[in-house]
C-alpha positions in Angstrom: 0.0 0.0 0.0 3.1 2.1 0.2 6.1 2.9 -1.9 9.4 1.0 -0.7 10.0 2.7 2.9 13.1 5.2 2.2 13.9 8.7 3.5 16.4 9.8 1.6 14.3 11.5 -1.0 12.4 13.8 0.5 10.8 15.5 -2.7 9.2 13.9 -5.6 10.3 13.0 -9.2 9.2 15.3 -12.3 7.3 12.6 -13.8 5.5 11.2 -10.3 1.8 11.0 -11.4 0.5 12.3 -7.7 -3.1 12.7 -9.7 -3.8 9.2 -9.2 -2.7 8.8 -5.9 -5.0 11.5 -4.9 -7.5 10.0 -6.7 -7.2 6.6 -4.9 -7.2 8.3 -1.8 -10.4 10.8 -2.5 -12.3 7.0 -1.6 -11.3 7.1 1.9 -13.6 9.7 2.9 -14.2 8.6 6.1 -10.9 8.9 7.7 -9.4 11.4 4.9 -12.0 13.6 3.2 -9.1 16.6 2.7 -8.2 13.8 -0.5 -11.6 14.4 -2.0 -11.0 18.2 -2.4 -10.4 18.2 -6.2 -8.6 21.7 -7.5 -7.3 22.5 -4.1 -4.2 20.8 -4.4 -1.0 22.6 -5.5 2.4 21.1 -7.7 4.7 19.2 -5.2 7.3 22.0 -3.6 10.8 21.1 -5.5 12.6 22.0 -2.9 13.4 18.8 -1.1 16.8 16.3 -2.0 15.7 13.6 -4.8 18.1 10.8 -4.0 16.9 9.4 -7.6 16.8 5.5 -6.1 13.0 6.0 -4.5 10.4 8.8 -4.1 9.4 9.7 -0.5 7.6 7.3 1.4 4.1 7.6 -0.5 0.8 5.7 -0.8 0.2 3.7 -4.0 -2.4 4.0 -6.5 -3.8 0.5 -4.3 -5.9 1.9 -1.5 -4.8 0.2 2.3 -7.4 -1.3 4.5 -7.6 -1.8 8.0 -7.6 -5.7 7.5 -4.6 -5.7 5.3 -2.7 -3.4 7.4 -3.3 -4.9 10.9 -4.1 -2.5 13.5 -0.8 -1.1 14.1 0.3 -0.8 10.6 -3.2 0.9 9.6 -2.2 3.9 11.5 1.0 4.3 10.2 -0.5 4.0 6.8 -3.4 6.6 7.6 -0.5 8.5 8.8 1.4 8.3 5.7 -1.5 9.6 3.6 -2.6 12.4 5.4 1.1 13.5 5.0 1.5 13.0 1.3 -2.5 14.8 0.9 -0.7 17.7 3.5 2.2 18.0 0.7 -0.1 18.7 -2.1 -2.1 21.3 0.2 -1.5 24.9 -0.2 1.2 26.7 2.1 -0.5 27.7 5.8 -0.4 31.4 5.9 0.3 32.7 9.4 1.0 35.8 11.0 2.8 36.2 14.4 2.2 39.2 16.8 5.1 40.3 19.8 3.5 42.8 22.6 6.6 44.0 24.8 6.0 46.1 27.8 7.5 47.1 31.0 6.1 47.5 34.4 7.5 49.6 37.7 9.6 52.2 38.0 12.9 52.5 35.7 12.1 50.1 33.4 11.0 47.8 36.0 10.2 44.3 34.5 9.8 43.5 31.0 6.9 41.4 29.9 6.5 39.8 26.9 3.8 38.5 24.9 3.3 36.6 21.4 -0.2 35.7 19.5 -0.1 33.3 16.5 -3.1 33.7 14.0 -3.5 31.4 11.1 -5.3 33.3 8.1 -5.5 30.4 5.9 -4.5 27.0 7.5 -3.6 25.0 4.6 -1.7 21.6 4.9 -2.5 22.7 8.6 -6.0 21.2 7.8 -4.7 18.1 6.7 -3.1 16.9 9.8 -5.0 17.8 12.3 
């Protein structure tokens, strides 16, 4: 259900068909409906290392079951596929706010505090 288990390569080939492993996985929409999103999905990012022997550890165009995966190996795989669906996701865009203040007399102490807000969540979604 998976591509041979290397992590060398951490990016995928130029001619990687990752159309039909989405499309296998848009099936399992009970445990990964973010793989039935169609036109939401982006090019893989070519900015990873492509040791040329294997691509990244990836589902195949079979689709895993629990019963073929024992229990232990079905959440690895599930795990597996949300990250490969997470890779094709659009970029999380985030913005990240630092309030610094001071309190007493000379300065006194200094207090900081930092908010994170997530304007579009993105792969975020994915592995949630």
């Amino acid at each position: 259900y998976t591509t041979y288990p290397r992590t060398e390569t951490s990016m995928f080939a130029a001619g990687f068909d990752t159309g039909a492993v989405l499309t296998t996985l848009s099936a399992a929409t009970e445990w990964l409906p973010a793989a039935a999103r169609g036109s939401c999905f982006v090019a893989p990012r070519d900015d990873g290392t492509n040791a040329g022997d294997h691509p990244p550890i990836t589902p195949t165009v079979k689709l895993g079951t629990q019963k073929g995966c024992g229990q232990g190996g079905w959440q690895l795989y599930q795990l597996i596929c949300r990250c490969f669906v997470a890779a094709l996701s659009p970029d999380a865009l985030l913005d990240t706010t630092t309030a610094t203040f001071c309190l007493g007399p000379g300065g006194g102490e200094q207090f900081s505090a930092e908010v994170t807000v997530a304007y579009s969540r993105g792969w975020m979604d994915v592995l949630q």
